[in-house]
Structures are given as C-alpha cells and as structure tokens.
C-alpha positions as CSV (number, residue, x, y, z in Angstrom):
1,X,-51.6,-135.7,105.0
2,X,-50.3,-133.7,107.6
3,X,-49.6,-134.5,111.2
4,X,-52.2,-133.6,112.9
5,X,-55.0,-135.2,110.6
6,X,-53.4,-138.0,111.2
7,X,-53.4,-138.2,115.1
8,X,-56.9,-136.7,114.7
9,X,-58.1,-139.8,112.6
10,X,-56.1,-142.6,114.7
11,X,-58.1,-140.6,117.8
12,X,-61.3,-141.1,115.9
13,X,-60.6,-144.6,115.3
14,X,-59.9,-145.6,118.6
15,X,-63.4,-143.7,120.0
16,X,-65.3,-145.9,117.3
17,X,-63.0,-148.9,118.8
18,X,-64.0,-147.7,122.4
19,X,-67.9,-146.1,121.5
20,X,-68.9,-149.3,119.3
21,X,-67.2,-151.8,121.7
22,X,-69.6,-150.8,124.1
23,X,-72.8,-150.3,122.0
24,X,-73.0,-154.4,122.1
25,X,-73.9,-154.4,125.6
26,X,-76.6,-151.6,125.0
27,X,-77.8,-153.5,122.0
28,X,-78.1,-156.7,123.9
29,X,-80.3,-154.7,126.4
30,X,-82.7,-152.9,124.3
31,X,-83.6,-156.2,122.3
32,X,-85.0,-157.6,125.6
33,X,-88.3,-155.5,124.2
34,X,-87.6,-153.9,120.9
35,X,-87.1,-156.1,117.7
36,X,-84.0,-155.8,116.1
37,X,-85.0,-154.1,112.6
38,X,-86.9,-151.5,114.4
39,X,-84.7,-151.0,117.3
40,X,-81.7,-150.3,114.5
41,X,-84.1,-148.2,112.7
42,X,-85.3,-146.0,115.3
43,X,-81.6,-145.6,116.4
44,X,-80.5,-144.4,112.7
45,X,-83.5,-142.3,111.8
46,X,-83.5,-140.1,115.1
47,X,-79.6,-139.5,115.2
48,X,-79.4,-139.1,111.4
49,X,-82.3,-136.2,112.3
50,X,-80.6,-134.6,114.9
51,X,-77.4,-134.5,113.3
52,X,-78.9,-133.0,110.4
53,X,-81.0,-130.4,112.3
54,X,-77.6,-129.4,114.3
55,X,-75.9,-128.5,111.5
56,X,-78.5,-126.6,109.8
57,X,-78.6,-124.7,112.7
58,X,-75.3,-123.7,112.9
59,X,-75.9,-122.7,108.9
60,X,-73.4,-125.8,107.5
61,X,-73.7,-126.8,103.5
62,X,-75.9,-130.0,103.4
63,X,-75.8,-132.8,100.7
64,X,-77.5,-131.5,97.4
65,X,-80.4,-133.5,95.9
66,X,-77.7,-134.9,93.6
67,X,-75.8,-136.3,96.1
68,X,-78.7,-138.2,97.4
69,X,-78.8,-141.2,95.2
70,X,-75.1,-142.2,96.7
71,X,-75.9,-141.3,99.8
72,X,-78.5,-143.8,99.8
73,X,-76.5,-146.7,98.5
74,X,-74.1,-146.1,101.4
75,X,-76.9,-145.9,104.6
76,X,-78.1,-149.3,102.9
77,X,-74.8,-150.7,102.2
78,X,-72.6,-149.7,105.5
79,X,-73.1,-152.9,107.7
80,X,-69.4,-155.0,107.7
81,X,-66.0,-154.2,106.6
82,X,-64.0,-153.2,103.8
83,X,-61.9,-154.0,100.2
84,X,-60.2,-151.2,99.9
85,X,-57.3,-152.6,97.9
86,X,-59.8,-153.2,94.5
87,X,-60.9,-149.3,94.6
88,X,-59.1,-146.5,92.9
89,X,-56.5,-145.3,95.0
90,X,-56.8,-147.9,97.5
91,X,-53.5,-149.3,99.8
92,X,-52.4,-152.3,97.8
93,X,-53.5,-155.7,100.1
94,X,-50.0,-157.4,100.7
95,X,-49.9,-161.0,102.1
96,X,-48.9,-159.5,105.2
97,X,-52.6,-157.4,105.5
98,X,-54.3,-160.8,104.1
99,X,-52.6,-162.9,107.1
100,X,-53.0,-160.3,109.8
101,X,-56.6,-160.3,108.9
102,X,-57.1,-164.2,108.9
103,X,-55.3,-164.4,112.2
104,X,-57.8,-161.6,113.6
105,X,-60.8,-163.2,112.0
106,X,-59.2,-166.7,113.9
107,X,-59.2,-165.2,117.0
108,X,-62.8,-164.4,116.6
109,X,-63.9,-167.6,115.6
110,X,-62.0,-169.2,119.1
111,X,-63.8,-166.7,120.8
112,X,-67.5,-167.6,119.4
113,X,-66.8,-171.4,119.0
114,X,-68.3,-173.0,121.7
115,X,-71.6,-171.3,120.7
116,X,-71.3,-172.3,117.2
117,X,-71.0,-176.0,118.4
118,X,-74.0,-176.0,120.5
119,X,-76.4,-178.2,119.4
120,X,-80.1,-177.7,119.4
121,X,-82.0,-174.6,118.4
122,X,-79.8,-172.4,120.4
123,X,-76.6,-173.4,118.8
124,X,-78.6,-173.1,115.2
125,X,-79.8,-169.5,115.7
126,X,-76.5,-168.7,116.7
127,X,-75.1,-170.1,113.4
128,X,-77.5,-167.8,111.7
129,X,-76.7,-165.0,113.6
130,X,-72.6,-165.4,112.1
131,X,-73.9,-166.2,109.1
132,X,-75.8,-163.0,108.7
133,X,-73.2,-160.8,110.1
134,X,-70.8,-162.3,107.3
135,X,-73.6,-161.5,104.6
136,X,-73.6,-157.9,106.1
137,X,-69.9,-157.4,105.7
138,X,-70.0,-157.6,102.2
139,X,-72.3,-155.1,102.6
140,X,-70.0,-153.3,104.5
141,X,-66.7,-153.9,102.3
142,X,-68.7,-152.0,99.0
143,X,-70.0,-149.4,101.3
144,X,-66.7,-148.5,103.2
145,X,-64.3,-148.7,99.8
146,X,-67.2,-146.8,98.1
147,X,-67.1,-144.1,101.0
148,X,-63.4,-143.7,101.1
149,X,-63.4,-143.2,96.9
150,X,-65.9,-140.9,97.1
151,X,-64.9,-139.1,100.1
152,X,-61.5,-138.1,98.2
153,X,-63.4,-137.9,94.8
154,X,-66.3,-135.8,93.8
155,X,-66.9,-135.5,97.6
156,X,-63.9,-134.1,99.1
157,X,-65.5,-131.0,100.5
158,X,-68.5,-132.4,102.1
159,X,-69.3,-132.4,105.1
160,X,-68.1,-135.4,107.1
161,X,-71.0,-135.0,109.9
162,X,-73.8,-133.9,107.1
163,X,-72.4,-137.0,104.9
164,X,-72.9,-139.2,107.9
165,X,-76.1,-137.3,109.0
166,X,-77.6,-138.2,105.8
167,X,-75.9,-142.4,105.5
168,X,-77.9,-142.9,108.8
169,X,-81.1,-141.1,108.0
170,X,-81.4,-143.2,104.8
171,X,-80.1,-146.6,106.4
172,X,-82.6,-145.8,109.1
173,X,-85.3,-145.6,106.6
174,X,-84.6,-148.9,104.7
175,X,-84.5,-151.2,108.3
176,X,-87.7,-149.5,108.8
177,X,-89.5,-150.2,105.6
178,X,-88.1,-153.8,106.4
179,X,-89.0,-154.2,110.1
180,X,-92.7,-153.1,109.0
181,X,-92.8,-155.3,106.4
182,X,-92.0,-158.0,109.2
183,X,-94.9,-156.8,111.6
184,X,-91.8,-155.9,114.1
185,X,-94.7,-153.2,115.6
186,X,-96.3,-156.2,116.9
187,X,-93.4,-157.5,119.6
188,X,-92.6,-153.5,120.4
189,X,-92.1,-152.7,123.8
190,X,-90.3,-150.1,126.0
191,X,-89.4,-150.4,129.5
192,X,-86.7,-148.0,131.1
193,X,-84.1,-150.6,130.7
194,X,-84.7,-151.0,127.1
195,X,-85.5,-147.4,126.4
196,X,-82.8,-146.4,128.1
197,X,-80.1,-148.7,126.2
198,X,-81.5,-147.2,123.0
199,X,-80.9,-143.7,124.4
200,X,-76.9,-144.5,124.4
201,X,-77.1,-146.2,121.1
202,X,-78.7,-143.1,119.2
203,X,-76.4,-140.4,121.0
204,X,-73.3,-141.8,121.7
205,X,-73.2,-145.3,119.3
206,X,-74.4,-143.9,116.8
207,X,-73.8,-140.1,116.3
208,X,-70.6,-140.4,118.5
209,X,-69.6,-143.7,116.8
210,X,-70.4,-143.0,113.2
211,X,-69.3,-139.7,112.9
212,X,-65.8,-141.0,114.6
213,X,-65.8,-144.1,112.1
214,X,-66.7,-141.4,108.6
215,X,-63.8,-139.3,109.6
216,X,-61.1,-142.1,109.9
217,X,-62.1,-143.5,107.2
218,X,-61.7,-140.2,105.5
219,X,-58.3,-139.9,106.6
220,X,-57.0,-143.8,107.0
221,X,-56.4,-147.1,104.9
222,X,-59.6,-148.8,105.4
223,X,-57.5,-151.9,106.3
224,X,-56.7,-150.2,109.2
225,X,-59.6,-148.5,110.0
226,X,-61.7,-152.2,109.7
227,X,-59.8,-153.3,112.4
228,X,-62.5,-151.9,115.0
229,X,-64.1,-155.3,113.6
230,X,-61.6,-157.3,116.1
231,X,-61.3,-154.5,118.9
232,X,-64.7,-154.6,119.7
233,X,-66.0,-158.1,120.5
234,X,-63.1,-158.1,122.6
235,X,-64.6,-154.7,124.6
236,X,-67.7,-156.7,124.0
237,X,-66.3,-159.4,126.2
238,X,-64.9,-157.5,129.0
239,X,-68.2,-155.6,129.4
240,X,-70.5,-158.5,129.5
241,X,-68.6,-160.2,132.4
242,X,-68.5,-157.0,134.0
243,X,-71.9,-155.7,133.7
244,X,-73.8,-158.7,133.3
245,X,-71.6,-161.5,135.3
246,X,-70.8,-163.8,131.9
247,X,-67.8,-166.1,132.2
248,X,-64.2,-165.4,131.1
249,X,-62.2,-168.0,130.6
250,X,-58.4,-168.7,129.3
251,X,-59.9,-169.4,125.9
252,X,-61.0,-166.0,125.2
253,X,-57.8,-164.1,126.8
254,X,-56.3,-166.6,124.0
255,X,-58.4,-165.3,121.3
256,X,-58.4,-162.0,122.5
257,X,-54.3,-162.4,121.9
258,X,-54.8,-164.0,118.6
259,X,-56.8,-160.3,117.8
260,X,-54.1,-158.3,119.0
261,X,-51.7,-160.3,116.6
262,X,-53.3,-160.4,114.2
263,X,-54.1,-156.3,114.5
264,X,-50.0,-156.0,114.7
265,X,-49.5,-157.7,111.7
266,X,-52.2,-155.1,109.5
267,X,-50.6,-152.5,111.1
268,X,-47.3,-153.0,110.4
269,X,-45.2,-151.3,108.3
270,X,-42.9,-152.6,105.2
C-alpha cells in the first residue's frame, strides 16, 4: 500500500476515534425518551438510506443481490472488535499485541470499576450492561475479520460507502425486528433534546463514523484499527464532565494512562 492510503486510513481512524468518542454522550441523551433497540435502529436504517440514495444519485455501482446475503451477516454481526490474526491474510497476534490489549482492556476496567462494585440494582444493571457489550464484541471480532477478508477478497472493488450503506441498512433492520418484538413502541418518545441527539448520531456517528471505520479497516491491521475501543471511553469521559458536570478523578487520568499504554504497545513495531 502506498503512502498516501495509508495516511488516508490512519486519518479515518482517528475521525472514528474522534466521531464515535463523542456519539456516547449523544447516545446517553437520546435514551432519556427513545429505547435503546429502536433508537439504534432508527439511527441505522435512516443513514444506511441516505447513504444509499446519495450514491445512486451520483450513478455509483451498488451491491448486487448476490452480495446481499454477506452483507447481511455483517450489519448483524458488526457490534465489538476484532480477531484478525485467525483470518486469511491476517497480521500474526504476537505476545506483544495480546499484552498491549490486556493492558488497554485493564485500563478500562479501572475506569468502570467503581460502578461494577455498586451494590443494589444499580450496580447489577450496570454488570449487565459490561456483560452485554462483551457478548457484542464477539460479534464484533467475526464481523470486522470477516469484513477485512472480504474487503480484499471477492470484494475488493466495492464500494466502501455502498458496502457500509448497505451493513447499516440491514443491521438497522434486525434491531428493529427485535425492538418490536420487545414492544420498544410503547416507551417511544421524542423531545428536542432527544430528537436532536439522534440527529448527530445518524449524520455524523453513524454515516461519518462508519464510513471512517469501513475504510480503515480496509486499509489497516484490524488490531490497530480496534483500538478506537480504548480511545473512545476515554473521549467518553472528558465529554461527560464537560457537558454534563460528572466527576474526574485521579483514577480515571490513571486508567486513561493505562489506555494509552496499552495503545503503544499494539502499535509498536518489531
């Protein structure tokens, strides 16, 4: 890969660092009104539209029919982060990568373990809520592996923005057939605040962020691409004491270190 690929995908990586570090604040804000399944669906479905509709405009090649089925798998699949080293082609995992990443996933869990402690019902829901995003990133470690084979397979020529378009229509339209199943419609409501905060996360998360996030991955080790994981609770962070007033504390500028370490130690060469 040449040059300027390259500094074209590290720039992409850091907006999806920057974009989805953000989108936690706007996500926190729409669920005030808007249940989660439905909020993420609406969000998908409407961007994956749009983006598709631009690019018919401006007459691009869309995903065949064939291409559909794997397509599919991947919206459903793309929810946590990746194994790149047992796919095809993949950048071997050294012990170096495996350490960085425990470090990095250390410094998460010192930033998120006074909530885990909590007792009661609060500190229980919070539980579930790690627990789930853990389920997710196996999700997320088929689908972004999957993605980057495919993308430099069978798949080479396709459009990054159609072959995200069409990941978030589909995703979209599994959280939907899910959040109705749920009765989600029930608890649905829309205030400016919340309607607003749904805004960003369809134009900016998620057609910004995603779009950012297919063409680094198109172009980068996935180990180093998956390392938005760490960057953005830390983003996160900074944003919520900023915008809404929450503490910050010398435990999380620790953790927020460990991160960074961690972070150096994927990164580095040899």
């Amino acid at each position: 890969m040449t040059a300027a690929p390259t500094r074209r995908a590290y720039l992409a990586w850091l907006a999806v660092c920057l974009i989805w570090g953000t989108t936690y604040l706007a996500i926190r804000i729409s669920l005030e009104t808007i249940p989660p399944l439905l909020m993420a669906a609406m969000r998908w479905i409407v961007a994956g539209s749009l983006l598709l509709a631009a690019l018919r405009v401006r007459g691009e090649p869309l995903p065949g029919w064939r291409a559909w089925p794997s397509l599919a798998l991947l919206g459903v699949l793309l929810l946590g982060f990746g194994i790149d080293a047992f796919m095809p082609g993949g950048a071997p995992l050294t012990l170096r990568h495996v350490a960085g990443l425990a470090i990095g996933f250390a410094g998460i869990v010192t930033l998120v373990w006074p909530e885990i402690r909590t007792g009661g019902s609060g500190g229980r829901a919070f539980l579930g809520g790690v627990m789930a995003a853990q389920v997710a990133c196996v999700g997320w470690a088929v689908g972004s592996s999957y993605a980057r084979h495919r993308g430099r397979g069978h798949a080479r020529d396709e459009n990054v923005l159609a072959t995200a378009a069409c990941e978030m229509l589909f995703g979209g339209m599994f959280l939907l057939a899910i959040g109705l199943g749920l009765h989600e419609t029930t608890r649905l409501v829309f205030t400016p605040r919340t309607a607003a905060a749904l805004v960003y996360l369809t134009l900016v998360g998620a057609i910004g962020g995603f779009t950012a996030y297919a063409y680094a991955l198109k172009h980068l080790p996935v180990a180093t691409v998956s390392l938005y994981a760490y960057v953005n609770p830390i983003i996160a962070v900074v944003l919520g004491t900023l915008v809404l007033n929450e503490p910050l504390n010398a435990r999380m500028a620790v953790a927020a270190a460990v991160v960074l370490a961690g972070m150096a130690m994927v990164r580095a060469e040899g």
